[in-house]
Backbone bond lengths (Angstrom), bond angles and torsions (degrees), N, CA, C in turn:
res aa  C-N    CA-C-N  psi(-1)  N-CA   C-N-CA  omega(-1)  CA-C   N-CA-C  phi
1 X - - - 1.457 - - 1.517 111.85 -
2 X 1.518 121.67 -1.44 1.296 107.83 -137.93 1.934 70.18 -136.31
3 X 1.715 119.20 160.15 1.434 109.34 161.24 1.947 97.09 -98.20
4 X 0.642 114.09 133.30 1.277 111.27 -173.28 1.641 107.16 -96.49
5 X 1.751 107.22 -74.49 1.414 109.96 -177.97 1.638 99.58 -101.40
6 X 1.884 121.19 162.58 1.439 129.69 164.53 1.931 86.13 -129.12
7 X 1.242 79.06 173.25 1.621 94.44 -174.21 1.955 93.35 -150.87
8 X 0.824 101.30 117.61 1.656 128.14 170.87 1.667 109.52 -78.26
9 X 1.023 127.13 87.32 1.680 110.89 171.51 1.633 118.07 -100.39
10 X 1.686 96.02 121.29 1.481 105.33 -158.96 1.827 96.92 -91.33
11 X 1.345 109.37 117.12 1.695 107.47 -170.13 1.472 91.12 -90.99
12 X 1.210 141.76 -21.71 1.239 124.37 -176.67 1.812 120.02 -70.02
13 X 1.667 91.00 -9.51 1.927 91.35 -161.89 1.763 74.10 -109.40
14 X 1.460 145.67 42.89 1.024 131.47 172.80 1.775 102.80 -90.60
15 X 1.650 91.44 126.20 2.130 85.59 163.23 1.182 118.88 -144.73
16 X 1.333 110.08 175.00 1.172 125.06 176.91 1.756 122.38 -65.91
17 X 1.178 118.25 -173.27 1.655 119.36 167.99 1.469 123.14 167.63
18 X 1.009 124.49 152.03 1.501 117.87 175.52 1.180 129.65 100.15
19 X 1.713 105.35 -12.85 1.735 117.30 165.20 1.359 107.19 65.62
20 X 1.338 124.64 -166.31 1.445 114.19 -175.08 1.347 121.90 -102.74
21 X 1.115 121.59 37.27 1.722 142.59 159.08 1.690 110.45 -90.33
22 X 0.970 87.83 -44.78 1.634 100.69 -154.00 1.382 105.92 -133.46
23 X 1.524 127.96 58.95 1.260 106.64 173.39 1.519 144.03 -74.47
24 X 1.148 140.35 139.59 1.294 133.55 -167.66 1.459 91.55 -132.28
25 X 1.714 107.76 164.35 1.244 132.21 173.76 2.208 96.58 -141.48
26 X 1.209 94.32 142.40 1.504 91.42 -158.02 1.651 100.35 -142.01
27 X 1.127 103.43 100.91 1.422 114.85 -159.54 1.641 102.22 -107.00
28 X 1.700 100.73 123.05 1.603 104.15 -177.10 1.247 133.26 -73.84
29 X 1.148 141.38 97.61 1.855 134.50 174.79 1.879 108.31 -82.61
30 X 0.979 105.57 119.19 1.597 122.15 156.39 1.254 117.58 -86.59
31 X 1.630 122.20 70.07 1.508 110.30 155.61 1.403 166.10 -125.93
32 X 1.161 114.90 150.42 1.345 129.08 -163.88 1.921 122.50 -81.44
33 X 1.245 92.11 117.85 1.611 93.84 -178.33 1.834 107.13 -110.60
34 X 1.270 91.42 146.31 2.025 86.80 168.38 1.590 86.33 -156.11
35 X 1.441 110.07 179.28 1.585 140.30 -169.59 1.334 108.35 -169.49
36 X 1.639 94.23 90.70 1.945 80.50 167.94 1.246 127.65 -123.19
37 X 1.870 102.84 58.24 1.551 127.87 176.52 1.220 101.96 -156.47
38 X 1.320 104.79 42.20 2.025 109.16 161.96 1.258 110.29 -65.04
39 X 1.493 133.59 139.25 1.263 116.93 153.20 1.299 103.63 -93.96
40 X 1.272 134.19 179.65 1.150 157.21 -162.93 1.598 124.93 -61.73
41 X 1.362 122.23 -28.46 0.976 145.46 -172.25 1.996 112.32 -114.90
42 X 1.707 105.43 0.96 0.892 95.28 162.49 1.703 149.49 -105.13
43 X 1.230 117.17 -158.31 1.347 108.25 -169.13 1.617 112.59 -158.91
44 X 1.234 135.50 163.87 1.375 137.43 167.56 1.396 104.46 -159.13
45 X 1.464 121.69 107.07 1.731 118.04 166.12 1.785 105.91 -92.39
46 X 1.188 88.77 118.60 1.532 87.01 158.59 1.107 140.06 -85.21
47 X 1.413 133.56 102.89 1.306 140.78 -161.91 1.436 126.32 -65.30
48 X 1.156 128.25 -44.49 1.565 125.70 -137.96 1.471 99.84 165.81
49 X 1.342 124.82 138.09 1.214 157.75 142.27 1.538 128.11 -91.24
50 X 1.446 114.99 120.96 1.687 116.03 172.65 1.445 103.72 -158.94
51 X 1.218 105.59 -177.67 1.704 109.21 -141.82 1.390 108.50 -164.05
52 X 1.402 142.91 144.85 0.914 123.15 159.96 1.960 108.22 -132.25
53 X 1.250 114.82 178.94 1.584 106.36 -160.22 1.599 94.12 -138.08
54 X 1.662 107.20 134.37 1.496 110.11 -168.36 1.510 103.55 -143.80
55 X 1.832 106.93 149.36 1.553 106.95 -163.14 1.525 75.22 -122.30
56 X 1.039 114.78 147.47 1.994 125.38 154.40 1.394 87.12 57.88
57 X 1.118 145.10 17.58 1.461 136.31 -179.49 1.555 115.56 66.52
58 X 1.508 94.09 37.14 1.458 110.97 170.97 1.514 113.76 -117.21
59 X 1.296 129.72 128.94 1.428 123.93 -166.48 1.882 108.26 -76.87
60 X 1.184 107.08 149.31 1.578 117.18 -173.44 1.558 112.41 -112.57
61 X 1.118 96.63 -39.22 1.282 106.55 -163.01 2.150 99.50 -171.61
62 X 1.774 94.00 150.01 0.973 114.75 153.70 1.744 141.20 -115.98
63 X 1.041 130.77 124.14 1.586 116.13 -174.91 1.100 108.70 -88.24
64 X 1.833 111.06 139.86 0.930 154.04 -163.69 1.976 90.09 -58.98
65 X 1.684 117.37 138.33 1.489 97.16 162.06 1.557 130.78 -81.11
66 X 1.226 97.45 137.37 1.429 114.70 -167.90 1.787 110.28 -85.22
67 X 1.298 139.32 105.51 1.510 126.85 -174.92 1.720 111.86 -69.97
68 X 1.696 121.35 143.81 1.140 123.79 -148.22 1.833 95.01 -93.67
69 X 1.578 76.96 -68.54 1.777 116.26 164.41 1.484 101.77 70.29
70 X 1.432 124.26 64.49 1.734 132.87 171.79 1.226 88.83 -137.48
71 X 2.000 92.30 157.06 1.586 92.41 178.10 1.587 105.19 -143.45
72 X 1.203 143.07 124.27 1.098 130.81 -138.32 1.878 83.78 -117.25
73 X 1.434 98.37 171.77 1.777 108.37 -174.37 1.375 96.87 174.38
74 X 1.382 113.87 151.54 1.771 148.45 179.43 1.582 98.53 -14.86
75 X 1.339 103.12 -52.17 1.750 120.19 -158.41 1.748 104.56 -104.27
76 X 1.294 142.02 -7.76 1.127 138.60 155.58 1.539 100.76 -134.50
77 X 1.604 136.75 93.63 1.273 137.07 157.55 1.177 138.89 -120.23
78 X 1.043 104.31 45.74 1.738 130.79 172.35 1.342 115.88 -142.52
79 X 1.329 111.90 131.34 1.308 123.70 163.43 1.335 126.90 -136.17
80 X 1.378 144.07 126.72 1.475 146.43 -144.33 1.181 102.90 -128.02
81 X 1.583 109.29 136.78 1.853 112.70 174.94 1.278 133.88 40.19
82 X 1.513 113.63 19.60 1.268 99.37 158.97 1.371 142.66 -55.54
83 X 1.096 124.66 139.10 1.772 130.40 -134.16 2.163 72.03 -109.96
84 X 1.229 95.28 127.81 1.827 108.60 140.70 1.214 126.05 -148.50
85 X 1.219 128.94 149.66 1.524 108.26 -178.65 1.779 114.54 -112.69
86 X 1.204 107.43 138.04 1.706 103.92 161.27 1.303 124.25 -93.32
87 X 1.740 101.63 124.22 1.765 111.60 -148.16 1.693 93.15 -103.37
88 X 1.088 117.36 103.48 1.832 117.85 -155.99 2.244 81.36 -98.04
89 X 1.276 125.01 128.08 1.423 133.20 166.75 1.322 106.87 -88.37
90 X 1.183 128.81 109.08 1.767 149.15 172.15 1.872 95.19 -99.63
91 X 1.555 98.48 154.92 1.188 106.73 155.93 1.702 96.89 -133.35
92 X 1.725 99.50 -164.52 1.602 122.40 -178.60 1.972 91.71 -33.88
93 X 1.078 112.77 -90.66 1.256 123.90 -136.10 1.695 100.60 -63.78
94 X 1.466 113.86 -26.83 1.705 106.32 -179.85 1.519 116.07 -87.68
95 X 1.605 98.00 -12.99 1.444 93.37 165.81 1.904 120.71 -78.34
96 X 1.091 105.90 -46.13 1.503 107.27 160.68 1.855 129.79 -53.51
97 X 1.556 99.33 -18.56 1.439 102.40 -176.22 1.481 101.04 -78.82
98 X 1.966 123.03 -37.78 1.074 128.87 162.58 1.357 126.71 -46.23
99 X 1.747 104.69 -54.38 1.769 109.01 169.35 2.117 108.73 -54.52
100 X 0.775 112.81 -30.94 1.633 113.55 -178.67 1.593 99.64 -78.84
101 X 1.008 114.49 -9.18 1.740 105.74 173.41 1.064 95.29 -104.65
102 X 1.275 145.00 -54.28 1.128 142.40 169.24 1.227 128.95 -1.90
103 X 1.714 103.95 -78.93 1.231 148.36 -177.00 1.574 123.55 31.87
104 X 1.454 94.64 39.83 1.456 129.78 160.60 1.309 121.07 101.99
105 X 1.560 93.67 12.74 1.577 89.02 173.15 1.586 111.98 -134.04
106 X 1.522 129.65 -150.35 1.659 107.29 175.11 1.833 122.37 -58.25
107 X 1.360 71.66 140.30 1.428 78.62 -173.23 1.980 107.42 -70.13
108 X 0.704 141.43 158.52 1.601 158.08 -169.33 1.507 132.30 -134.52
109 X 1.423 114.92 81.07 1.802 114.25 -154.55 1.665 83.63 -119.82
110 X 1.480 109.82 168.32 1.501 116.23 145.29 1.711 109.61 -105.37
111 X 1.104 116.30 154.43 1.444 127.31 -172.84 1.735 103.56 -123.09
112 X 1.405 96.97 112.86 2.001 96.02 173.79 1.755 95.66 -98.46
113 X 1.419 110.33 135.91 1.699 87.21 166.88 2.110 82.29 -135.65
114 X 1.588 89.12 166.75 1.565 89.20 172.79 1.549 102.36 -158.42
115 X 1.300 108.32 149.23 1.099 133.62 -143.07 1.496 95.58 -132.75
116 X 1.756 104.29 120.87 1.479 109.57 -176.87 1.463 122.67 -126.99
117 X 1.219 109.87 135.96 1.479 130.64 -147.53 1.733 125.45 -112.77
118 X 0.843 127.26 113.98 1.303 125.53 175.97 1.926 120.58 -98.67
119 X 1.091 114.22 120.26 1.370 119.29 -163.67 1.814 97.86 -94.04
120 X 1.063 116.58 106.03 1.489 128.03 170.24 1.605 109.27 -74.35
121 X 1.638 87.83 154.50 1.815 85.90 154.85 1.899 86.25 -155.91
122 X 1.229 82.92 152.56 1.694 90.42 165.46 0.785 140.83 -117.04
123 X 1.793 113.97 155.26 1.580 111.94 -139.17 1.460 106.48 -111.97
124 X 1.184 118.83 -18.32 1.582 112.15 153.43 1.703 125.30 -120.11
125 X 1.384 113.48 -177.72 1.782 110.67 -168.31 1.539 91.23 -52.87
126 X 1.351 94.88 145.54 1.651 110.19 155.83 1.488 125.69 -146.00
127 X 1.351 106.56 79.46 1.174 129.61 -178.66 1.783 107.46 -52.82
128 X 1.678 109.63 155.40 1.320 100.25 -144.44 2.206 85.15 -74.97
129 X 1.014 114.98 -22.48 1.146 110.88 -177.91 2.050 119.88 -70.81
130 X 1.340 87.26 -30.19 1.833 99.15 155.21 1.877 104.92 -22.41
131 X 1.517 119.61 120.61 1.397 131.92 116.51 1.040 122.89 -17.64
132 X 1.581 131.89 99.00 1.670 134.22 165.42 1.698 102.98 -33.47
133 X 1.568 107.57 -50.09 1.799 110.33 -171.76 2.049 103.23 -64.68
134 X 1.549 112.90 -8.71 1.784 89.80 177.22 1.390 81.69 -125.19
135 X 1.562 135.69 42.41 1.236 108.72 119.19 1.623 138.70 -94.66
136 X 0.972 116.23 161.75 1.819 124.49 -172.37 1.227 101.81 -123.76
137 X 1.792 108.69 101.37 1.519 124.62 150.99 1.217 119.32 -72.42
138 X 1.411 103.53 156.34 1.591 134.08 -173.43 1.634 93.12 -119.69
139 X 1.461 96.26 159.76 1.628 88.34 -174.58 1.754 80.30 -122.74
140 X 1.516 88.66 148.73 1.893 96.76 -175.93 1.486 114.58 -108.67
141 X 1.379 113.45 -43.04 1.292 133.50 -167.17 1.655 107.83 168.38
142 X 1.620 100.44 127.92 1.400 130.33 152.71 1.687 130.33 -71.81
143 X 1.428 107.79 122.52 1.493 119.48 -170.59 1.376 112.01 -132.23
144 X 1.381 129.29 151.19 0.842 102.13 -169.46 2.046 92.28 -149.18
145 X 1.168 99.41 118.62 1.695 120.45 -176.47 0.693 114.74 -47.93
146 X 1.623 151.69 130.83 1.779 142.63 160.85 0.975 117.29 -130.92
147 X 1.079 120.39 145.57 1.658 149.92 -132.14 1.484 120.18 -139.42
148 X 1.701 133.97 48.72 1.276 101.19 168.19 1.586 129.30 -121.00
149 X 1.060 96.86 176.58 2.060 113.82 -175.78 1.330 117.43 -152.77
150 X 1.508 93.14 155.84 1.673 89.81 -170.22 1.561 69.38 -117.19
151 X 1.972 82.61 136.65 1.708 113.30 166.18 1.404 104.62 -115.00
152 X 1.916 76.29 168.45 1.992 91.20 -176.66 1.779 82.45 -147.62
153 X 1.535 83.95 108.81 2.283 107.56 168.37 1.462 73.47 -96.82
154 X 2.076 76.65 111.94 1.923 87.77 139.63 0.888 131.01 -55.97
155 X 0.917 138.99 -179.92 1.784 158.29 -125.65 1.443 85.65 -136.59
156 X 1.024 147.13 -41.05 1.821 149.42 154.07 1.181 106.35 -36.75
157 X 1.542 109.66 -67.22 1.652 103.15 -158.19 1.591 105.94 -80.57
158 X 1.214 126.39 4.62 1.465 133.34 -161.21 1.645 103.07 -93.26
159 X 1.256 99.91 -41.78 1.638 111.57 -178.00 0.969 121.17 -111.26
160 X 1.626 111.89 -6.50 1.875 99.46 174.12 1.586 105.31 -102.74
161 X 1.928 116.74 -19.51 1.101 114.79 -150.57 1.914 104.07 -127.07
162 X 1.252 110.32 27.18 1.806 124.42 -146.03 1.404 115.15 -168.31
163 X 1.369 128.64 -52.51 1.388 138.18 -167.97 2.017 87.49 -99.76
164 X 0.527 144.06 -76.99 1.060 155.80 169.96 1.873 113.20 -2.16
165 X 1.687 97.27 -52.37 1.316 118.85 -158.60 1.464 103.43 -98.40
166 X 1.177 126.23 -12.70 1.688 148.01 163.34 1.543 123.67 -95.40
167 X 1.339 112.26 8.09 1.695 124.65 175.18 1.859 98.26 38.98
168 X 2.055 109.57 43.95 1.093 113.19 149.64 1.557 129.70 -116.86
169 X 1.453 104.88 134.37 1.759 76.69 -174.82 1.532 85.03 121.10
170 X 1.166 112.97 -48.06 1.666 120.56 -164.70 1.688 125.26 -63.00
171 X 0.935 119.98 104.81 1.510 113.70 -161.19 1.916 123.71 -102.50
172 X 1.085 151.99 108.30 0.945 156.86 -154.13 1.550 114.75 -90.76
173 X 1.715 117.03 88.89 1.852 82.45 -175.72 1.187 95.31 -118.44
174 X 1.642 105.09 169.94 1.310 123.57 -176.32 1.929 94.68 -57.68
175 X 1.093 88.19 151.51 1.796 110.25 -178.66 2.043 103.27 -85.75
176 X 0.991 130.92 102.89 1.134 158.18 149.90 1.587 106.85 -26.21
177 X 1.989 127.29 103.33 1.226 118.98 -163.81 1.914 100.99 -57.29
178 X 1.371 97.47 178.12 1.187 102.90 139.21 1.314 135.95 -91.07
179 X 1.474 118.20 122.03 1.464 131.83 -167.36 1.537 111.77 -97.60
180 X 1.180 110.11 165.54 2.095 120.04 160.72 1.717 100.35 -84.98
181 X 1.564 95.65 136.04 1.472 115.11 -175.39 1.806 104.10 -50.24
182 X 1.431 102.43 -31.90 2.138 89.53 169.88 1.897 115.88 -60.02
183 X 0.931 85.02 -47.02 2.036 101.09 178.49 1.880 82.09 -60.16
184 X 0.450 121.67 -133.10 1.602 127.80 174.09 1.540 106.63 43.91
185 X 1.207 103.58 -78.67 1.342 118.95 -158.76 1.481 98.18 -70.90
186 X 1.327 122.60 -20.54 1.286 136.78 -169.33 2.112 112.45 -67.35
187 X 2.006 84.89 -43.15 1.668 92.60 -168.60 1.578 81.16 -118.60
188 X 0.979 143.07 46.29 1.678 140.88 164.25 1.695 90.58 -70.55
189 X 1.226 154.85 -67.79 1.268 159.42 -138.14 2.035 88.22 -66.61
190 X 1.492 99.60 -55.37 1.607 81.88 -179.87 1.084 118.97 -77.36
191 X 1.586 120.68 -41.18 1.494 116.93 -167.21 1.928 99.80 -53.06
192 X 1.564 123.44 -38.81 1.100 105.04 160.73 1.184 152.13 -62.77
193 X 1.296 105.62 -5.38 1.701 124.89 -176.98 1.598 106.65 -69.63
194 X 2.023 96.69 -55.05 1.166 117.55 -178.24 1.013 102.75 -58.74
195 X 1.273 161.08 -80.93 1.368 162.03 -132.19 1.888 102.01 -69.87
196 X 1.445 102.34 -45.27 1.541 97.72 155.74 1.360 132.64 -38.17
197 X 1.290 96.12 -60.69 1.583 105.08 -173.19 1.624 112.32 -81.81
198 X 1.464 115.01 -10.61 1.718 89.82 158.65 1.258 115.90 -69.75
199 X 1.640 114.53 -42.51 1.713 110.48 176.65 1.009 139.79 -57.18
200 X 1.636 107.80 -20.57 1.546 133.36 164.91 1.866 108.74 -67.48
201 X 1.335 116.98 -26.29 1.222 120.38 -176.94 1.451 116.92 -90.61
202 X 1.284 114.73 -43.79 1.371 135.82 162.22 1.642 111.34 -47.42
203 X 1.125 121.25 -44.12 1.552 124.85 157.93 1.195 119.64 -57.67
204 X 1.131 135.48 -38.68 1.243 141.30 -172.49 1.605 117.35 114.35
205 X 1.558 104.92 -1.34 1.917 102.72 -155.74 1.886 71.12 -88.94
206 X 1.141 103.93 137.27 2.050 118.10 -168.48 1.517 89.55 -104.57
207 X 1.677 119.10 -62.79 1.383 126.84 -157.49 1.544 101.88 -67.04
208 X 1.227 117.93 -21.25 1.936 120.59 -171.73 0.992 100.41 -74.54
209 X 1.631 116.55 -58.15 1.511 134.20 -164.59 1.854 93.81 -56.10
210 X 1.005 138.80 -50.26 1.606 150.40 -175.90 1.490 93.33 -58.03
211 X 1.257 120.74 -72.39 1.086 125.66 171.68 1.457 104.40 -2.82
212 X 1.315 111.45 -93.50 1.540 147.75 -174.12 1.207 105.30 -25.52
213 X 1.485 124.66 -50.23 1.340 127.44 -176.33 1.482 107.04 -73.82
214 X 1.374 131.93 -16.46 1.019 117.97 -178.14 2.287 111.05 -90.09
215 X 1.238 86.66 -26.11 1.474 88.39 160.36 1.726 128.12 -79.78
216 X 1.389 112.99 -3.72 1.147 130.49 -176.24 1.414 100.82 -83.36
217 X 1.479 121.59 -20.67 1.517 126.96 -167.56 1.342 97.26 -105.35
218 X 1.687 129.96 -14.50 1.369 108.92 -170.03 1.738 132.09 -37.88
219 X 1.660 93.20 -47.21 1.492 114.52 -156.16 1.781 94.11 -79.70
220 X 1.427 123.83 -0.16 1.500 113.28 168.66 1.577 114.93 -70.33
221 X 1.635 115.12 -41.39 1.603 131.07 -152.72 1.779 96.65 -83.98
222 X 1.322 107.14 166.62 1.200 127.64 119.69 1.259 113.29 -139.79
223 X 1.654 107.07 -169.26 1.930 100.69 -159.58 1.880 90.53 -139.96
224 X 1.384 92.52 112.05 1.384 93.27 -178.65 0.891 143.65 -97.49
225 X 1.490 159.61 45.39 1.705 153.85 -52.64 1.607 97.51 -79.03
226 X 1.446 134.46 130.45 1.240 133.59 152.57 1.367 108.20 -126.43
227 X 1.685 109.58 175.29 1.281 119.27 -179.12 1.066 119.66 -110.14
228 X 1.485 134.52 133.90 1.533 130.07 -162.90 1.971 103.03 -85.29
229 X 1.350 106.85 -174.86 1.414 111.57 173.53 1.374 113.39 -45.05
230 X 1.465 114.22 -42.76 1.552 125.39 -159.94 1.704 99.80 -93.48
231 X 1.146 117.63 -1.83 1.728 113.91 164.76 1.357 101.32 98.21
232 X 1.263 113.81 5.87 1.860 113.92 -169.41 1.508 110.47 -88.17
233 X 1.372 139.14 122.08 1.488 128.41 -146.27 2.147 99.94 -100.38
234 X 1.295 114.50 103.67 0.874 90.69 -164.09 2.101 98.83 -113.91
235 X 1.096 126.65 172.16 1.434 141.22 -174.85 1.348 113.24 -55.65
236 X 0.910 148.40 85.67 1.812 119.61 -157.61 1.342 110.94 -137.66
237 X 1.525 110.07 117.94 1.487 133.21 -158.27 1.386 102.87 -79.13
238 X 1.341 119.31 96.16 2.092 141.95 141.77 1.277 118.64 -65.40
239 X 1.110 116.07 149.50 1.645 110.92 160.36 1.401 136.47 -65.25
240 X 0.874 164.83 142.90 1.192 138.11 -152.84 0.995 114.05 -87.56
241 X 1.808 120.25 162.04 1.081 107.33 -162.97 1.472 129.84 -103.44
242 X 1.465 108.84 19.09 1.348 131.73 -161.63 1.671 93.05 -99.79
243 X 1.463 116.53 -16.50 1.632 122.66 147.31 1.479 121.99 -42.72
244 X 1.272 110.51 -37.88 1.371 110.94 -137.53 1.856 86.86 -86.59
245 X 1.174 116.77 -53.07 1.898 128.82 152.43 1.460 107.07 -22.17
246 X 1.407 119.72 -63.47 1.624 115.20 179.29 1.373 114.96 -55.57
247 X 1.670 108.89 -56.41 1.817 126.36 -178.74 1.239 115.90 -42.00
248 X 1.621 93.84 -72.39 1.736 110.29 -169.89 2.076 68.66 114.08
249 X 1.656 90.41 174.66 1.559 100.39 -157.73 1.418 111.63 -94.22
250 X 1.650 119.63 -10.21 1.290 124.79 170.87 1.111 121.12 -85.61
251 X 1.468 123.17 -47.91 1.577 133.00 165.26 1.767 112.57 -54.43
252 X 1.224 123.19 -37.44 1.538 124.51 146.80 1.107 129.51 -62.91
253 X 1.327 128.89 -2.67 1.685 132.25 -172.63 1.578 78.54 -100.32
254 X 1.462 125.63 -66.27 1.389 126.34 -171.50 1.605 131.30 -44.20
255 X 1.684 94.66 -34.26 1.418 107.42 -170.56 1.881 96.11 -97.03
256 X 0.754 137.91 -28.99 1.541 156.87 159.06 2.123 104.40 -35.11
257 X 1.680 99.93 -57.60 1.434 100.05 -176.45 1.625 90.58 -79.96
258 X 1.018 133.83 -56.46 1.512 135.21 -171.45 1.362 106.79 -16.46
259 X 1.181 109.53 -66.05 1.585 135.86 -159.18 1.290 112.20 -88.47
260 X 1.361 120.20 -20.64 1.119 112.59 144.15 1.709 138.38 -77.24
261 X 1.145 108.07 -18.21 1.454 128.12 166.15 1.753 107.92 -66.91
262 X 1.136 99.63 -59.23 1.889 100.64 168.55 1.009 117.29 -62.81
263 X 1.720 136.53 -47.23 1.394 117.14 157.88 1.709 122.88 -43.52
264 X 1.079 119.02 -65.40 1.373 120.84 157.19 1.391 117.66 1.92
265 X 1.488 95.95 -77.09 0.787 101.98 -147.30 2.241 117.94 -97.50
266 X 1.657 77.07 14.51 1.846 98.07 -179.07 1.450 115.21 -129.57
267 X 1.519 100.92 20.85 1.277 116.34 -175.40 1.729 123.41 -85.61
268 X 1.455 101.71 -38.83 1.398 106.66 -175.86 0.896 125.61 -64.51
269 X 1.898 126.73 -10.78 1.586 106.19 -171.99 2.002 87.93 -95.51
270 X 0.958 110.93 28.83 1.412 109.62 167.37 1.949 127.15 -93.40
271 X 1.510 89.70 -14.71 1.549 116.59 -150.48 1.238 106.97 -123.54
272 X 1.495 102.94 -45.07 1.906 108.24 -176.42 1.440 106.04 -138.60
273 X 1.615 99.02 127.39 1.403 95.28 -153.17 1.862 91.72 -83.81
274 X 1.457 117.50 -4.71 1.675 121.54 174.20 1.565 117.02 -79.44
275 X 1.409 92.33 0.28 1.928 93.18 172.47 1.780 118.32 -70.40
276 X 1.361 87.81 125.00 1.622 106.79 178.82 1.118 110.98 -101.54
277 X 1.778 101.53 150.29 1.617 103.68 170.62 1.350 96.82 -147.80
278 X 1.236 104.37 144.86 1.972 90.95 162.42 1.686 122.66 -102.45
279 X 1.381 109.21 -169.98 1.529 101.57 -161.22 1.890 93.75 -70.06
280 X 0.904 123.35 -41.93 1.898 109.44 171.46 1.098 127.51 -55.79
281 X 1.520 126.83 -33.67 1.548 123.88 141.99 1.233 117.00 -13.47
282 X 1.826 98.98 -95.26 1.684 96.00 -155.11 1.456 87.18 -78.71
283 X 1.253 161.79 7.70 1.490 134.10 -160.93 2.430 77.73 -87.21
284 X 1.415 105.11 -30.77 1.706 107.74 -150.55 1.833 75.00 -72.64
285 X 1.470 132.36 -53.98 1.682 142.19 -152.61 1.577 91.96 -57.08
286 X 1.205 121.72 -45.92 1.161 132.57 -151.47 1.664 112.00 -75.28
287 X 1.654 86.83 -49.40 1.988 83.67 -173.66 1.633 95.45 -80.56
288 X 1.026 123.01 -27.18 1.699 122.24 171.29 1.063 108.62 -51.71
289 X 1.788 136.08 -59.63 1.133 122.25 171.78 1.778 128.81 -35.74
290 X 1.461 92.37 -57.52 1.139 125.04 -151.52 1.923 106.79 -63.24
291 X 1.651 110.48 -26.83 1.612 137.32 165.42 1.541 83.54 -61.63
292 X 1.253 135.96 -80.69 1.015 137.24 -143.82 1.400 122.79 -51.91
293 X 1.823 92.44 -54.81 1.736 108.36 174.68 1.698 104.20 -62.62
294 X 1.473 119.50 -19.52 1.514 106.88 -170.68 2.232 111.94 -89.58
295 X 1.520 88.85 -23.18 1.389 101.71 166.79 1.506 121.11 -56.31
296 X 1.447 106.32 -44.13 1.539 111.88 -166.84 1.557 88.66 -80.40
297 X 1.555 138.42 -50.40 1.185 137.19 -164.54 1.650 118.62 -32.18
298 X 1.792 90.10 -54.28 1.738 119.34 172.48 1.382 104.99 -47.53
299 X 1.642 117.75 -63.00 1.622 104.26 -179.55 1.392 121.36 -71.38
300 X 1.094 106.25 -12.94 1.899 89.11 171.96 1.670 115.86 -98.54
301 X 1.446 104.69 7.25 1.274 110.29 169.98 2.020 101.50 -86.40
302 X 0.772 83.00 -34.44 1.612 87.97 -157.78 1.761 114.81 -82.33
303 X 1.993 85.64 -12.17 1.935 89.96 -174.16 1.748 95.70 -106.70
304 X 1.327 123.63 -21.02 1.604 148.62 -136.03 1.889 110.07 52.73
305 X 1.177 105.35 179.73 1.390 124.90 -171.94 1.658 104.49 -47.26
């Protein structure tokens, strides 16, 4: 009859934890209990907090129980903002099932949490000047509070305060030599592509970030008209061949299929806007590119423009 406890859930103080062993997502509750129809002899311990976290009304995860340990009565029955957190354990594959809901923008879960209760009564006088420690509870009946909502974690707190703290999201690329400002200015079109597409990856958008690498390769090709089996003359993108002078003709035969394999294979989010990738995709497209664009950098440093 009575609202007893509220629970405040602050999505902005939501984070990550646990790195990539142990991932956690650790979602904050602030809550508040009052009673202002205790009689005299009563009591409420609050036990424990737990929670569980659901996508499409499919469960993801459960949090671990959290102990509350307050006990409210006639003469102390209010309590404000108490901070607990629900520590939900993800691994590899439920964190990516989240990034695919995601799909680069707020993320969208429902959150059940419940809150468990012990109903006291007491078993001797307890005058309002009575010590909580010389009173003696009776336990009456166990209840237990529930709590749910469907949330939306921005797309902020997901990647600055979550992906971050789970070594997901996190991308490793090969380090880019140092070049002469002609070499530079020469592969600026990719080194900018690339720099796109980590931020594109770091967001979560996978198929953009792919994208990127395939524009990062433009300035290697040209497309020189040939004719297929069937006699049909079609455009067909080689490396160029003013490579093949820098290479020598084997190290260009090699770097020639390479780059064609990465076009290939960074082509579709150009073509179909239903092309998927996940975050091991482009994080694998990306540092592959990214060897590649730093290989060619070296030879045009070393031959000039």
């Amino acid at each position: 009859m009575y609202s007893v406890a509220e629970a405040e859930i602050v999505v902005a103080e939501i984070n990550g934890a646990g790195g990539y062993a142990a991932p956690q997502v650790w979602v904050p509750l602030r809550i508040s209990v009052s009673h202002g129809a205790m009689k005299p002899h009563d009591g409420y311990e609050f036990i424990a907090v737990s929670g569980r976290l659901l996508v499409g009304g499919q469960l993801v995860a459960r949090a671990s129980t959290n102990p509350v340990g307050f006990t409210i009565h006639p003469w102390f029955n209010e309590l404000k903002n108490q901070l607990h957190y629900l520590e939900f354990a993800l691994d590899a594959s439920r964190l990516a099932a989240l990034e695919r809901q995601r799909a680069g923008g707020d993320l969208k879960v429902r959150l059940e949490a419940e809150l468990e209760v012990m109903q006291l009564r007491a078993l001797n006088l307890n005058p309002q000047n009575q010590s909580l420690l010389e009173t003696v509870w009776g336990q009456v009946q166990r209840h237990r509070l529930r709590l749910g909502v469907d949330l939306s974690i921005p797309k902020s707190v997901w990647i600055e305060r979550v992906l971050p703290q789970v070594d997901h999201g996190v991308i490793h690329l090969i380090e880019l030599p140092a070049i002469p400002v002609s070499a530079s200015e020469a592969m600026n079109h990719g080194f900018e592509a690339l720099r796109q597409a980590s931020e594109l990856h770091k967001t979560g958008h996978y198929p953009e970030a792919v994208g990127k690498c395939r524009v990062a390769l433009e300035e290697f090709f040209e497309y020189p008209e040939m004719k297929d089996d069937a006699g049909v003359t079609r455009r067909v993108p080689i490396l160029k061949s003013s490579w093949e002078t820098r290479l020598g003709k084997a190290t260009y035969t090699w770097l020639n299929q390479t780059l064609a394999a990465l076009k290939a294979g960074s082509n579709k989010p150009h073509h179909l806007a239903s092309a998927t990738y996940s975050q091991f995709d482009s994080q694998m497209i990306i540092m592959v590119t990214t060897a590649v664009v730093s290989y060619a950098a070296k030879h045009l440093a070393e031959d000039g423009p």
